[in-house]
N, C-alpha and C positions, 0 to 999 in steps of 0.2 A: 504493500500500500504506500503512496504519492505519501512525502512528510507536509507536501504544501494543498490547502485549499486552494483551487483555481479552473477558473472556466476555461482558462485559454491557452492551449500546449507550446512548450518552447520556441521559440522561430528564429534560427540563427542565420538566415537569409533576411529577413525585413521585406518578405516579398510573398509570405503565405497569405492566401484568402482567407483563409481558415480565422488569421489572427489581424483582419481588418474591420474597424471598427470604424462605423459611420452611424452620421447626424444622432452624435452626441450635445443635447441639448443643455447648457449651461447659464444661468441666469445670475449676474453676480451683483453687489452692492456698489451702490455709487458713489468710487474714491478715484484719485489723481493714481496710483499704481493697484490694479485688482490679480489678484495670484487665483491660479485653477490647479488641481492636480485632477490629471484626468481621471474618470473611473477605472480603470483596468490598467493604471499603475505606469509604469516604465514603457515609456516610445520611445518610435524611429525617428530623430530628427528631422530629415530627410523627407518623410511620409507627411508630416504633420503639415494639416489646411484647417484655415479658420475662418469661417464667413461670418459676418457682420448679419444678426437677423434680420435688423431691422431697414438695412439696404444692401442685404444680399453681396456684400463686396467683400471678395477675398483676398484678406489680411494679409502683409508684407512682415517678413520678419526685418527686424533692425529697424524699420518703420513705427507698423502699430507695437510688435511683441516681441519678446525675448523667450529665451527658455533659458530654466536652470537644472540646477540639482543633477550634474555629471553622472550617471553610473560607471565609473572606471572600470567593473571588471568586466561588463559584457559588451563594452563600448570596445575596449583590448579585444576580448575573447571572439569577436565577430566582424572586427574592423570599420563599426559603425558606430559615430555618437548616438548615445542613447542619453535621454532625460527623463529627469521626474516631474519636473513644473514650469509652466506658461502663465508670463505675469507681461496682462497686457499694459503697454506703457501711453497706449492715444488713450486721450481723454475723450476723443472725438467717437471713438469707439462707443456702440450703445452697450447696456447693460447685456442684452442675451445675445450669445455666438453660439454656434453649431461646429462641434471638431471633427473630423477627420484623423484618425491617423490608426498606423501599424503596431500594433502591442507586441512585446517582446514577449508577454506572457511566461508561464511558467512561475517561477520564485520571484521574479520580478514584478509578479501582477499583486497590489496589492485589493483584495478580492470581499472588500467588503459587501458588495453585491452579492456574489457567490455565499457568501458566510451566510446574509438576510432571506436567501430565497430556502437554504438548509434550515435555519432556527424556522421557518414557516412550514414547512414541510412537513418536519417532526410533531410541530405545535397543533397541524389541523389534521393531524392521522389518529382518527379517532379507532384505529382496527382494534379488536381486541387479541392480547397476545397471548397463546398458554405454554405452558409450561412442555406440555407433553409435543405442543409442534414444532419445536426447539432439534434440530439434527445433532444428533451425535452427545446429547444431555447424556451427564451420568444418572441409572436408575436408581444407585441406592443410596443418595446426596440429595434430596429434595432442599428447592430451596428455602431459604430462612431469612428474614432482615437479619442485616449485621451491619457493623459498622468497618470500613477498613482503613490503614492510613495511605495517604497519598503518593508518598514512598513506597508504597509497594504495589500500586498499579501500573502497568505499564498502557501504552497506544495513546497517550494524549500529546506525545510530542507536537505532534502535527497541529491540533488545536491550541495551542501557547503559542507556538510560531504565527498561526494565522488572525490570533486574538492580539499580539504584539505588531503584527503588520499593522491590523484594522486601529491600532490605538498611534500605529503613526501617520493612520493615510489621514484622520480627522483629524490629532495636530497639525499635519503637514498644509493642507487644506483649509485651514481655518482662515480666512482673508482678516479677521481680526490679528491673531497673530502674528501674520505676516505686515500687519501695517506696522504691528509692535517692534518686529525684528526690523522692519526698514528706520523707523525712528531713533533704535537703538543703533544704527548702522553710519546715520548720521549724525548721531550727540559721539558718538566711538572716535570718526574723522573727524570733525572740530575739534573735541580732544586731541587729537592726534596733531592736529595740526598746532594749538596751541604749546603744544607740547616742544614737538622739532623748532618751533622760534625762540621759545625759552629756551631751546637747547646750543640752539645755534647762537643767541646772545651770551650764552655762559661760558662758550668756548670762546669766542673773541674777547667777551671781559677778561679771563681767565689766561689765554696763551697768546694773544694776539700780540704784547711784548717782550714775550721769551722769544730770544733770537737762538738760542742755543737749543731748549728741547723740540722748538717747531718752527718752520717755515711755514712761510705765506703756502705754499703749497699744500703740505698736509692740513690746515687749517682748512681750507678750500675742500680737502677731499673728506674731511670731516664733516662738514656742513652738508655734504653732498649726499651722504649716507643714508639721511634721513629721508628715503624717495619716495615715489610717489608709488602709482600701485604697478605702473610699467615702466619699470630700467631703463633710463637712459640707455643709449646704444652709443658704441666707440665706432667712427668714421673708422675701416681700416685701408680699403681702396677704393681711390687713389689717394695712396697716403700724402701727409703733408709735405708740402714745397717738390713734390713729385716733379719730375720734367720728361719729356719725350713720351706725354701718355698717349692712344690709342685715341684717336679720332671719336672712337665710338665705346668709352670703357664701359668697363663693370663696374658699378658701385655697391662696395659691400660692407657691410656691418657686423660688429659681432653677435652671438646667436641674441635672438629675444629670449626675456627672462619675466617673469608675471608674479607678484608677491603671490596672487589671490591663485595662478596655476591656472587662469582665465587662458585657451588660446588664439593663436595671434589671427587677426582677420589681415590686415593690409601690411605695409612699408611705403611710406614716401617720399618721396628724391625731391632735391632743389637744388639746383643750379644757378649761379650768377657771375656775371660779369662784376659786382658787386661786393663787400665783404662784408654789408648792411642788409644782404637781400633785397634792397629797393627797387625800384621802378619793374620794367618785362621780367621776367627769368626764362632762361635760356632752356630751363628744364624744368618740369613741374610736372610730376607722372606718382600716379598710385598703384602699385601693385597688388591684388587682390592674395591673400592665400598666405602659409607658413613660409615665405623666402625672406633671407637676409640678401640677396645678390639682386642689384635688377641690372640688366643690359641693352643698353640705350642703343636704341634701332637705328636710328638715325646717326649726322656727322656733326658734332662743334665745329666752330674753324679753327684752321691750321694756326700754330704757332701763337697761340693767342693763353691768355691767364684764366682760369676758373676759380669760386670756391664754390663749397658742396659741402649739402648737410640733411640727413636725415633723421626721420623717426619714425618707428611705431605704432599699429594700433590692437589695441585686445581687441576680442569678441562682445565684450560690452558696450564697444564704444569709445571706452577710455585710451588717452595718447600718454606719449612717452614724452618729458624734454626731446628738443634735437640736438642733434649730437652736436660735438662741437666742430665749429668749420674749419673746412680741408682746403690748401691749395695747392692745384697744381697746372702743370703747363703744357699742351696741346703740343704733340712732334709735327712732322711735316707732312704725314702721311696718316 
């Protein structure tokens, strides 16, 4: 016997019908961020569609919505982001959507549904049961009330598990608590941030005229430390004061790093004739996707000066600093 309650068998493709779930009806309260956990627990990124009831328009992620709640091991285990929760971010958005999307099912289904339509099942089975219709009953053990301890029954694993899912799909889902957790998410950052400027003025009161234990430099990289939620990134080619670079280079960084382990959506290049970035820039290109490298299709002109500088972006949204700027010098070819 299955340790897990569950209507929907494992799908390690994101491509079974069996384990496609539509016009799931959702009606949420009216706040500036609304969180949903779907019914049948852990989806396909990928799969996931959300229409708008009330004008039928189908929802943009990075737009209207986001997803959270990473399942690392089956997201690994199958080569697909899988998530737990959809917190739409349009206010514009009405209160009831219709989901769509592909359940991973299995362990992953959190099956409160499943668990409600068993507890009804049992509750309106009025059959009567005997004793003697029982298979394979001992005849000369009739039974008795008794009392036994809990320690010593076995077969309920499977029900703890699915009663400990069901008590985190209603925390998990509670759009109250989630307004609680985003509140707490932003009094945590203001802290935070108050924090790193107190910290950053105690180092400059404190070492800024010790010439012997610290330099302007480490002073600089101390302050630096306290980052934000996406790592600055080091310009590394074309390195600085570079000369005879490549008409058409590669600009590259070193790898992206994410406090939050958010991953990366873009990388952006900028180029100028400039060392202010002002006026045209020469290059101004976003890269979609996990690359540190991007390779500039096109030609600079010959023999001429650049600087160049990039950053970062997660999947929430959020940017990096840009790195700090590079220059170098265009060969002849």
């Amino acid at each position: 016997m299955s340790r897990y309650l569950h209507r929907y068998g494992i799908d390690p493709t994101g491509k079974s019908t069996s384990n496609l779930v539509q016009n799931e009806v959702r009606t949420m309260e009216r706040r500036d961020k609304r969180a949903l956990v779907p019914m049948y627990g852990a989806f396909y990124a990928d799969s996931l569609r959300i229409r708008d009831k009330a004008t039928n328009e189908l929802l943009k992620k990075d737009t209207h919505y986001v997803v959270g709640r990473l399942y690392d091991e089956p997201s690994a285990e199958f080569g697909k982001k899988v998530y737990g929760i959809i917190i739409i971010t349009d206010t514009r958005v009405s209160d009831t959507v219709v989901l769509e999307y592909q359940v991973v099912g299995g362990k992953y289904e959190d099956s409160l549904p499943v668990i409600l339509e068993l507890i009804n099942a049992v509750r309106h089975d009025d059959r009567t049961l005997l004793y003697s219709s029982i298979e394979g009953a001992p005849s000369g053990l009739p039974p008795v009330r008794h009392l036994h301890d809990i320690g010593d029954i076995r077969g309920f694993e499977g029900l703890t598990h699915a009663i400990d899912r069901t008590r985190m799909t209603i925390e998990l889902s509670s759009v109250i608590d989630y307004d609680n957790y985003f509140s707490y998410i932003d009094r945590l950052m203001l802290s935070l941030a108050d924090l790193s400027s107190l910290l950053a003025t105690e180092i400059i009161g404190n070492h800024v005229l010790d010439n012997q234990a610290h330099s302007q430099y480490m002073l600089a990289a101390k302050i630096e430390n306290y980052a934000v939620i996406v790592r600055k990134p080091k310009a590394l080619l074309p390195a600085n004061n570079a000369i005879n670079v490549p008409r058409n280079p590669a600009f590259t960084l070193d790898p992206y790093c994410c406090m939050y382990r958010n991953p990366q959506k873009a990388m952006q290049v900028h180029v100028s004739k400039r060392a202010d970035f002002s006026g045209n820039l020469e290059i101004d290109a976003t890269v979609s996707g996990p690359f540190s490298v991007y390779q500039y299709a096109n030609t600079l002109e010959a023999n001429k000066g650049y600087y160049w500088r990039a950053r970062y972006q997660a999947d929430d949204l959020s940017v990096s600093d840009w790195s700090t700027p590079a220059y170098f010098t265009t060969g002849a070819n």
